[in-house]
N, C-alpha and C positions, 0 to 999 in steps of 0.2 A: 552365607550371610556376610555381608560386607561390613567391616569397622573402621573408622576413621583414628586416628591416635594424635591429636595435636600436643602441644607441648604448652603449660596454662598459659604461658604469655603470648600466646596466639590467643585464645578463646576471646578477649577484647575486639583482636583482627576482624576474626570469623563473623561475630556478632554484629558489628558495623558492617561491615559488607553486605550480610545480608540484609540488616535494615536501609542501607539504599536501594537493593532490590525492592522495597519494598515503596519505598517513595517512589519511584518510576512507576509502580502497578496505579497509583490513586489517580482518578480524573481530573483533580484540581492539579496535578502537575504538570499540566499543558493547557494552552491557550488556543481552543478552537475561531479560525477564522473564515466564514462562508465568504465566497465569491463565485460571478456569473462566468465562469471563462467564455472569450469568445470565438470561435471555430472560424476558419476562410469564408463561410458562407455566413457568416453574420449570424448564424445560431448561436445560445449563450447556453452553456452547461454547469448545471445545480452543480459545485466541489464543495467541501469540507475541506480544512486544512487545521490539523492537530501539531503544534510545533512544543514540543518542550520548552516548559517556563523557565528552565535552570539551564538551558543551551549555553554551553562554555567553548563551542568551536563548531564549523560547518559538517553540517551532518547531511547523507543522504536521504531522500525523499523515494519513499516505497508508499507507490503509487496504484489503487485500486481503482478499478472503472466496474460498474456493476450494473444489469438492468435491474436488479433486487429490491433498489433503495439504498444511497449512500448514509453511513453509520451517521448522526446527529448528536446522538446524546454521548457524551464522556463515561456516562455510567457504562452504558450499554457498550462500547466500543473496547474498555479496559476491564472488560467479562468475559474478553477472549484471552483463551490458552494463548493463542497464538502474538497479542499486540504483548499479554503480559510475558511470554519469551524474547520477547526484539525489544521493547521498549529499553532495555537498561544497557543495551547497545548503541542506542543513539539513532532514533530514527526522526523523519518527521514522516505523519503518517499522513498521506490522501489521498478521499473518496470519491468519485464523482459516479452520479447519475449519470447514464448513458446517453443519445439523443434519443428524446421523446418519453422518456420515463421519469414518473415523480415529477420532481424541482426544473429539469432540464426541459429547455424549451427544442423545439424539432418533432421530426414526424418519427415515432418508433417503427423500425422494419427488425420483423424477425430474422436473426441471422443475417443478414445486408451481406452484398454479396460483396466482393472488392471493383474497388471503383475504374473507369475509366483515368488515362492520365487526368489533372483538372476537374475531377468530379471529390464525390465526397464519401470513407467509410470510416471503421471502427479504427482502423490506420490512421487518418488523418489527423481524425479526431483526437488521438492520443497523440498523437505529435505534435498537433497543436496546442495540446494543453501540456503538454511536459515544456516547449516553448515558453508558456506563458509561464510556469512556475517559474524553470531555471530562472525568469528574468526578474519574475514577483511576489518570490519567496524568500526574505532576508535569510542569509546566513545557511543559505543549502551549500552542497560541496562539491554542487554539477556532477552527481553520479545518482541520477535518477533509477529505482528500480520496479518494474511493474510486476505484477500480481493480478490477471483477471481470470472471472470465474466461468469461462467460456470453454470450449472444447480445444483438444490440442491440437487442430487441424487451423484452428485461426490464430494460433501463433506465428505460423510461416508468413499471415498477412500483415499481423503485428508487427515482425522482427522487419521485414522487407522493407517496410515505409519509413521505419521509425527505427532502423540501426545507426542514425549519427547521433544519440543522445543515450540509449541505453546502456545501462551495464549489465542484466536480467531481463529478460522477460520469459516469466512464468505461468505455466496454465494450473490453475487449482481446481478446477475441474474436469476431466478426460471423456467422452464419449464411454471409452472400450474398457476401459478399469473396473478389475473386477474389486476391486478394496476403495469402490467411490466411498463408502460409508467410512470406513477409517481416514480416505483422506480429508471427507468434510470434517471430520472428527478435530485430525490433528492439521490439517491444512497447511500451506507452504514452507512452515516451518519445519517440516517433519525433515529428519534426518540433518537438520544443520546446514538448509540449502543456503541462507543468510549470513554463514556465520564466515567471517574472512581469519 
């Protein structure tokens, strides 16, 4: 069993630290903002954009693209294990619907395969939408980080297109993992892939 042993004039410390933890987990601690991004091909993609109301310096943007449904509600968003471990690190967090699903306008192709040069994928797509943050997102820190819930065979398409802007790019779901259930469990934060 593990004991911690402070000294009482820390317990004041302790106590405040953790109650900021705690203000980072509430929904009203961030100001969600919806916009259409627009892709090369003139398609516009449903995002969310969740930016911390109490932003005191450029933070990076940890970036999800999902055919799922991008997260909406603040409630629902900060009832994850995972926003409430990053949050008190300073993220801003966003969502987008993928082409063709939900909010996003486009044709959905399952799995889209990677494009011709001047054609269009899940590559572009995300490069052009991390484009349009860096440029229309106040107060990011241009260290964009992705997180999509795709197989780790389309990260190679991801990193390829879209390696002058990233600093990560993560796959939160695998094909061939046999612990898929734990990772959806505890998901990209697991083991401190975020933590610098």
């Amino acid at each position: 069993m593990l004991k911690f042993c402070l000294p009482r004039r820390a317990a004041p410390a302790v106590f405040f630290l953790a109650c900021m933890g705690c203000v980072w987990a509430q929904p009203d601690a961030f100001v969600k903002t919806e916009a259409m991004v627009p892709m090369r091909d003139g398609v516009r993609l449903h995002t969310n954009i969740f930016t911390p109301r109490r932003q005191s310096e450029p933070l990076p943007i940890l970036f999800t693209r999902t055919p799922y449904g991008a997260v909406g509600d603040p409630a629902v968003l900060w009832s994850s294990p995972n926003v409430q471990a990053l949050a008190p690190d300073g993220y801003i967090f966003v969502y987008q619907d993928i082409r063709g699903r939900f909010a996003s306008e486009g044709r959905f192709v399952m799995q889209r395969p990677p494009a011709a040069p001047g054609g269009i994928d899940e590559g572009t797509d995300a490069y052009d939408t991390i484009d349009w943050l860096l440029k229309n997102v106040p107060r990011n820190n241009g260290k964009p980080e992705l997180s999509i819930p795709v197989p780790l065979y389309h990260c190679n398409e991801y990193a390829c297109r879209i390696s002058g802007h990233w600093q990560l790019v993560s796959p939160s779901r695998t094909c061939h993992d046999t612990h898929a259930l734990q990772m959806a469990q505890t998901g990209f934060a697991c083991h401190g892939a975020f933590r610098t």
